[in-house]
N, C-alpha and C positions, 0 to 999 in steps of 0.2 A: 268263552266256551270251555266246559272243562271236558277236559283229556287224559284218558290213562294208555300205555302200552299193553299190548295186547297180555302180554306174561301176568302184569300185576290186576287183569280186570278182573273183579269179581263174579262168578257165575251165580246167575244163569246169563250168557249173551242172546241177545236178541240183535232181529236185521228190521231196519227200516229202510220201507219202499216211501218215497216221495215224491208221487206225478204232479209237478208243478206245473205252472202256467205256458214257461218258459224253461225247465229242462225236469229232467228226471234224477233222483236219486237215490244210490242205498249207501246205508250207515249201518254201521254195527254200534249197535249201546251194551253198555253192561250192565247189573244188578243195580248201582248207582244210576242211570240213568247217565254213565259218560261213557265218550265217544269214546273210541277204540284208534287209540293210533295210527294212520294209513289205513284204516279196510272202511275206505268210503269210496264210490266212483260217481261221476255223473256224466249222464247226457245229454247234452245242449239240442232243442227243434225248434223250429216254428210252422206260426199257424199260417194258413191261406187266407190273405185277405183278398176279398171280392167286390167288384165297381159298388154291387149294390149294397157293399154294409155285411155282408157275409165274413165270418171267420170259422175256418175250418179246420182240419187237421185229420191224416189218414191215421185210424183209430190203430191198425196192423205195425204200419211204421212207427207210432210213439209206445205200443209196450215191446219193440224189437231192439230199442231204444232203453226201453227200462231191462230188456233179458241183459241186452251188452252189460250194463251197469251193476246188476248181480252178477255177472260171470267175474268182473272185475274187482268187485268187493269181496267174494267170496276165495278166491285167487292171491290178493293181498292179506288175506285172514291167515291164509297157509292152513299150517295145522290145528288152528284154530278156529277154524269154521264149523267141527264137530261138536264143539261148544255151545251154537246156536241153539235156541230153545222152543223163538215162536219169532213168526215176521208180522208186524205191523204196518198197515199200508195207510197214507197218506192221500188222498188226490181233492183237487178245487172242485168245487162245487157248482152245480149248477152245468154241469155240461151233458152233453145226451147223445146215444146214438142207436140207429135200430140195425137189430140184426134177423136172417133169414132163418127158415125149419134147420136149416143145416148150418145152423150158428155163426153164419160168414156175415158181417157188416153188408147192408143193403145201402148205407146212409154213409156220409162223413160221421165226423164225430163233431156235434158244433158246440162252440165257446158261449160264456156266460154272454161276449161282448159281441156277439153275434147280430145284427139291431132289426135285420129282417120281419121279424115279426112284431114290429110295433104295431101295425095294425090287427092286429089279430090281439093284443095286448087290448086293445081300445074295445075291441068287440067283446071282449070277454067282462070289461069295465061296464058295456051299457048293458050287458045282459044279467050279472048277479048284481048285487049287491057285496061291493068288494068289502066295506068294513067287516061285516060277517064272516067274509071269506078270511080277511087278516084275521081274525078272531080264532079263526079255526085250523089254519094252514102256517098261521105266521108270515106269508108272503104276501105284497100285493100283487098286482098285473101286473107285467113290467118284460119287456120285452129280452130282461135279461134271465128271463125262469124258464125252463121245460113246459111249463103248463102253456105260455102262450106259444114257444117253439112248437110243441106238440100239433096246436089248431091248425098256425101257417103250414107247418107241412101236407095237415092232412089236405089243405088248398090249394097248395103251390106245386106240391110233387105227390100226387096222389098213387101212382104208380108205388113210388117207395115205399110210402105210407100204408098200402094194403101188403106189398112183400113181408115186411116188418111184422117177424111174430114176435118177437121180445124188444121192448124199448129197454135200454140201459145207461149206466156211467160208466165210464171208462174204467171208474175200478172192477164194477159188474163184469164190465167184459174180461179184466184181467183173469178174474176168478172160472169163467167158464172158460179161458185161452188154458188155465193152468191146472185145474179140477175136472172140467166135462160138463158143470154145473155152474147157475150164478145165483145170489142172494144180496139183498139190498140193506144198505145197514139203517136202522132207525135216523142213525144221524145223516147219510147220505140224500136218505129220503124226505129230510126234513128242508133239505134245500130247494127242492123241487116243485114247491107250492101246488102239491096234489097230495099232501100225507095231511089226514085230520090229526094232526099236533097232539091233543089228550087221548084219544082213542087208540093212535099209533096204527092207523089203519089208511087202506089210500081212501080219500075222498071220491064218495060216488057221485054226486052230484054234478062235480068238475068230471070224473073218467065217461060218463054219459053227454056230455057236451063234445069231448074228443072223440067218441068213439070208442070208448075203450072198457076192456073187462078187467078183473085186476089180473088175471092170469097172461093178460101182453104184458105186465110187469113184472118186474123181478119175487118174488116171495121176500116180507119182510122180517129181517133178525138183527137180533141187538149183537154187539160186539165180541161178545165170549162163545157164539155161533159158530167157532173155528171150522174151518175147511182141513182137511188132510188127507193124504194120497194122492202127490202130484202123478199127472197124467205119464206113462212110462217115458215118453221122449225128454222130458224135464225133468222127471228123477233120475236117470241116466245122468245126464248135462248136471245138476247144482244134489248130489246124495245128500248132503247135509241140509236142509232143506227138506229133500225127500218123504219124511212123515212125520214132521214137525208140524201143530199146529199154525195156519195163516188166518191172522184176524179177517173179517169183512171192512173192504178200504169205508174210511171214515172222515169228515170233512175237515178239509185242513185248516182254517179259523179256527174251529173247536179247539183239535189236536194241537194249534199253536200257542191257543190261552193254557192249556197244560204244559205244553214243553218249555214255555216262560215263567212259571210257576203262577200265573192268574187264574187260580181256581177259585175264589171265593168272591165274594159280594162287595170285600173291600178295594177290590184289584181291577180295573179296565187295562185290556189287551190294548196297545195304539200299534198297529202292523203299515208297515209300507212297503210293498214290493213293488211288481208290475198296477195294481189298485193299492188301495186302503182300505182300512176297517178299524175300527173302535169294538169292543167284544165286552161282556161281563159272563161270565160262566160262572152258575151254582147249584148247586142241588135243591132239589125239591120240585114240586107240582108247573105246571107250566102258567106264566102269568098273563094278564093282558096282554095284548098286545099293544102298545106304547103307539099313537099317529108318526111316523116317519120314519118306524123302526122295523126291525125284523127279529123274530121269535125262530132259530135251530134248536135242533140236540147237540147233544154229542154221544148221549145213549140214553137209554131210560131215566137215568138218574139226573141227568145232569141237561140244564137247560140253558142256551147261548143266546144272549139278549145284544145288540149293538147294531150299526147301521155302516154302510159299504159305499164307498166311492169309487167310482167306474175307472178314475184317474188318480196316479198318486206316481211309481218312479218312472211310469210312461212318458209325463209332462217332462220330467227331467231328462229323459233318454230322447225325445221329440227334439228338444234345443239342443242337446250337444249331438246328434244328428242334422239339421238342420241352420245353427247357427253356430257351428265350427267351432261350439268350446269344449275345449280340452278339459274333463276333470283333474284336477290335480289339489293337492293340500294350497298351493297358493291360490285357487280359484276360491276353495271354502276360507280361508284365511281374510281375502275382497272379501266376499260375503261378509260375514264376521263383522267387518270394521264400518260397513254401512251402516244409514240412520234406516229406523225402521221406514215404510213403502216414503222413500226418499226420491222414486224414481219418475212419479207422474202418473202412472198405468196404472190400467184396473183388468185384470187379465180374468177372461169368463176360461176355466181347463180344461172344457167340456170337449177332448179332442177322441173320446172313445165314449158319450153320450155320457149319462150320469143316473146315480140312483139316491141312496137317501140325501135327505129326506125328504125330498120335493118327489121321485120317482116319477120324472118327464119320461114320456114317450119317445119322443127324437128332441137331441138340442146338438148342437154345435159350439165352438169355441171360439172366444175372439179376445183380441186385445186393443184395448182402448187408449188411447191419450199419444200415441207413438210422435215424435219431432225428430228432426236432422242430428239431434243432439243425443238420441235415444242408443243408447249400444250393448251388446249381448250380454253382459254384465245385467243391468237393468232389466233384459227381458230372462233372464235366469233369475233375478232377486222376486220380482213380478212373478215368476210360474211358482217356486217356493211357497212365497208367502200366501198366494191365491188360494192353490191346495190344502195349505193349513188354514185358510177361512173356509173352505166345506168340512176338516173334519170338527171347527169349533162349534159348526150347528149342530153337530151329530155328537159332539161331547154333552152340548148344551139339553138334548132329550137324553141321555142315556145316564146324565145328575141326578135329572128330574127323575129321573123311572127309577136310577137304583141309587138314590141320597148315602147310601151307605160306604160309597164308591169313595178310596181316598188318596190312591196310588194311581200313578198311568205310569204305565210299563212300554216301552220301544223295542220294536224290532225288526228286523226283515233289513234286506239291503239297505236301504236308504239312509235308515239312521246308521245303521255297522258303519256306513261312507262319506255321511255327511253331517258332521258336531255343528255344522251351520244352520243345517236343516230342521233339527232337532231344538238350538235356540230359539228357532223363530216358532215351531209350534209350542213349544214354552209359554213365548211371549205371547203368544195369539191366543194358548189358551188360558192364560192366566193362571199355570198350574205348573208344580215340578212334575220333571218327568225325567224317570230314570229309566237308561238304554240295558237292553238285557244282556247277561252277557252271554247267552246264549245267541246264536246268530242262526241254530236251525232247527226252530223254534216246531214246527209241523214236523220235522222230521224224530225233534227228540219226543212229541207228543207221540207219535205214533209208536216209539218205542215204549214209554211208561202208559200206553193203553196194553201195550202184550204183556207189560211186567204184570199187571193188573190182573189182566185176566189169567198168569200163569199165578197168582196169588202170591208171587214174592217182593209188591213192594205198592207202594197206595202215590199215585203223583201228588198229593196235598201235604207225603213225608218227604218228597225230594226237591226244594224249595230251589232256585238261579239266585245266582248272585247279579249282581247289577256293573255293569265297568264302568258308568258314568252316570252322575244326576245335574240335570240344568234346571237352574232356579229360574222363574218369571221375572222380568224387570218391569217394575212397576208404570214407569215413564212410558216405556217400547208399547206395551199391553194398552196403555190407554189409547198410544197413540196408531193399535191394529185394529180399536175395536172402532173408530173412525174410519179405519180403510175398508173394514168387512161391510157397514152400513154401505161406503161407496158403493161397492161388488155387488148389494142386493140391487141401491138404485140402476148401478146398469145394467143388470141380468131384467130387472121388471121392464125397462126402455128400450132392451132390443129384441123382448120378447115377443112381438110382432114378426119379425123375421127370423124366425124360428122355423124348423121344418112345419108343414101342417100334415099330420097323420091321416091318410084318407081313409076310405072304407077299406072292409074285409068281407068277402064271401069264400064258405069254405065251399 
């Protein structure tokens, strides 16, 4: 991560908001695209999980959450908060919540990993013809999109669902908590599998199946759309701020294949935080859509090709909750000196359901081959390398689709924490891969989209350095791409005992 002190940064400063999965944050960047010494804060929430597969989170409490967090970055700024030029917002994708005539949340605010509506995912599968629909939306069904959220609710909580005069994002709602007003950003709305992708318009076909007019939804703008005139009780509270332009929040994959410098066709984003992702982002017209893949923005120009897995440092955070290991440098160190899947087990990650490239409606997780002699070590090498066998099929279409692809770039906690973790996707993908050294990678995205749109600086001229490259071992590779066939044979044998998704009436 490069860093300057606040005295030597270059102007113009700009602030990034970053509503993550699992905390919130603001950074200050400067004209360089680096971070600003000490004027970063964040704030740690979580979601509500629920018996039935429900994940929530009170929409009021996580941006009161991001307010502490700019009061605290902008307070560490000092006198250099007045510097600020434009705030870039960051938030994940795919989350939703409705609000009332008097703009107050009627709804939680629900999570990508939410799984409630799988059956409503299925109904929406026997009714269109979903390739068309990928064709057009970039999404399929998948109970981790808004579009099937949308249906289950109007079924399941009708009441809410008639209250709800605007469906939004979380960053939607930041914007009308902070302006009076909300606007949906092209890239936002590209995650939602109701935007027709070439037209940049919501899909009517799908909003006539929900019920919907486009006026329940946000009005759609691209990125340079800026908001200004914070609401008087927040220009009061953050002046500097106060009539500076705010981008419209933009999806954080996008935002994080730019703050890695993966802007172009040569370059795949490999991301591990809470999930994973594989990404390609380029400019120009929007393309097929690739079978197992998904088609974002990141704005008009720029088109986000790659495929998402439901599980990635979840797995890892599951075992060292659950099987009492301590991470520490000797734990990656074990790791390390193992033979590749030396352990017996075929571990299915599936412990928060899963999406490309197969996009199962419900699956669950299991682990295979377990003996008296099986120990936590083995079921941490096992959940690693498992993970790295779902993002090698999602490398494996995203070759095919962008052949031009010749770097994989790492980021997100995982790799920052684990040089172990990191060899084994290596080895499993048969590919170098270098870790960025950037580590907050959506947040500095979201700062070189305000540079952009304040027209002092283009993210394809502020390229990341890399702090480590791990080479493939040829031997290990051959001997992963044995263990991934295992993983398929088990995942096809226990797929009989698999959730079965029943019907849906809305």
């Amino acid at each position: 991560m490069t860093t300057v002190a606040a005295a030597q940064a270059e102007s113009p400063l700009v602030l990034a908001l970053d509503l993550g999965s699992s905390s919130v944050r603001a950074i200050a960047y400067d004209r360089l695209g680096r971070e600003v010494d000490g004027a970063a804060a964040r704030t740690e929430y979580e979601w509500r999980r629920t018996p039935d597969g429900g994940v929530e989170a009170d929409p009021d409490a996580l941006l009161d959450g991001t307010f502490s967090a700019i009061d605290r970055a902008l307070a560490a700024m000092g006198a250099h908060a007045p510097r600020l030029r434009a705030v870039g917002i960051s938030t994940f994708w795919h989350n939703i919540l409705g609000v009332g005539t008097d703009g107050r949340p009627v709804t939680p605010l629900y999570s990508w990993a939410d799984e409630r509506s799988a059956a409503a995912a299925a109904a929406l599968r026997a009714r269109f013809d979903e390739e068309a629909v990928h064709q057009r939306t970039g999404c399929v069904f998948h109970p981790s999109y808004p579009a099937a959220r949308l249906l289950w609710l109007r079924g399941a909580h009708p009441d809410a669902y008639r209250a709800a005069r605007t469906w939004l994002s979380i960053g939607e709602y930041l914007a009308l908590r902070c302006f009076g007003r909300a606007a949906c950003s092209i890239s936002m709305a590209s995650g939602t599998g109701l935007l027709d992708q070439r037209r940049c318009a919501w899909d009517a076909p799908l909003l006539e199946v929900l019920g919907l007019t486009p006026d329940r939804l946000s009005p759609l703008v691209d990125l340079d759309a800026s908001f200004t005139g914070l609401v008087p009780a927040l220009a009061q509270r953050w002046p500097a701020l106060a009539a500076i332009p705010w981008l419209p929040a933009a999806g954080d994959g996008a935002l994080a294949n730019l703050g890695t410098g993966c802007v172009g066709p040569a370059q795949a984003a490999l991301s591990i935080g809470t999930s994973g992702a594989i990404r390609v982002l380029r400019r120009g017209p929007v393309p097929e859509a690739p079978a197992g893949l998904w088609i974002y923005r990141a704005d008009r120009a720029r088109v986000l090709l790659g495929g998402a897995l439901s599980n990635g440092g979840s797995v890892h955070r599951w075992l060292v909750d659950r099987a009492a290991i301590v991470p520490s440098g000797d734990l990656d160190r074990m790791l390390r000196g193992r033979p590749a899947d030396g352990h017996g087990l075929v571990m299915l990650p599936f412990l928060a359901g899963e999406r490309s490239p197969d996009w199962p409606l419900a699956v669950r997780g299991a682990i295979v081959g377990m003996t008296l002699r099986t120990d936590p070590l083995d079921l941490m090498q096992a959940a690693l390398e498992a993970v790295a066998y779902r993002f090698a099929l999602i490398w494996d279409l995203v070759r095919a689709a962008v052949p031009t692809v010749r770097e994989i770039v790492a980021s997100g906690g995982a790799p920052a924490g684990s040089p172990a973790w990191v060899q084994i996707l290596a080895d499993v993908l048969g590919h170098e891969i270098a870790v960025s050294e950037e580590a907050e990678g959506s947040s500095r995205g979201a700062a070189l989209a305000a540079l952009e749109v304040l027209g002092t600086a283009r993210a394809e001229d502020l390229p990341v350095a890399h702090r480590a490259v791990y080479a493939p071992d040829a031997a290990r590779h051959a001997r992963y791409r044995e263990a991934r066939a295992r993983q398929r044979r088990v995942e096809a044998a226990l797929a009989p005992l698999q959730p079965v998704v029943g019907g849906y009436t809305a």
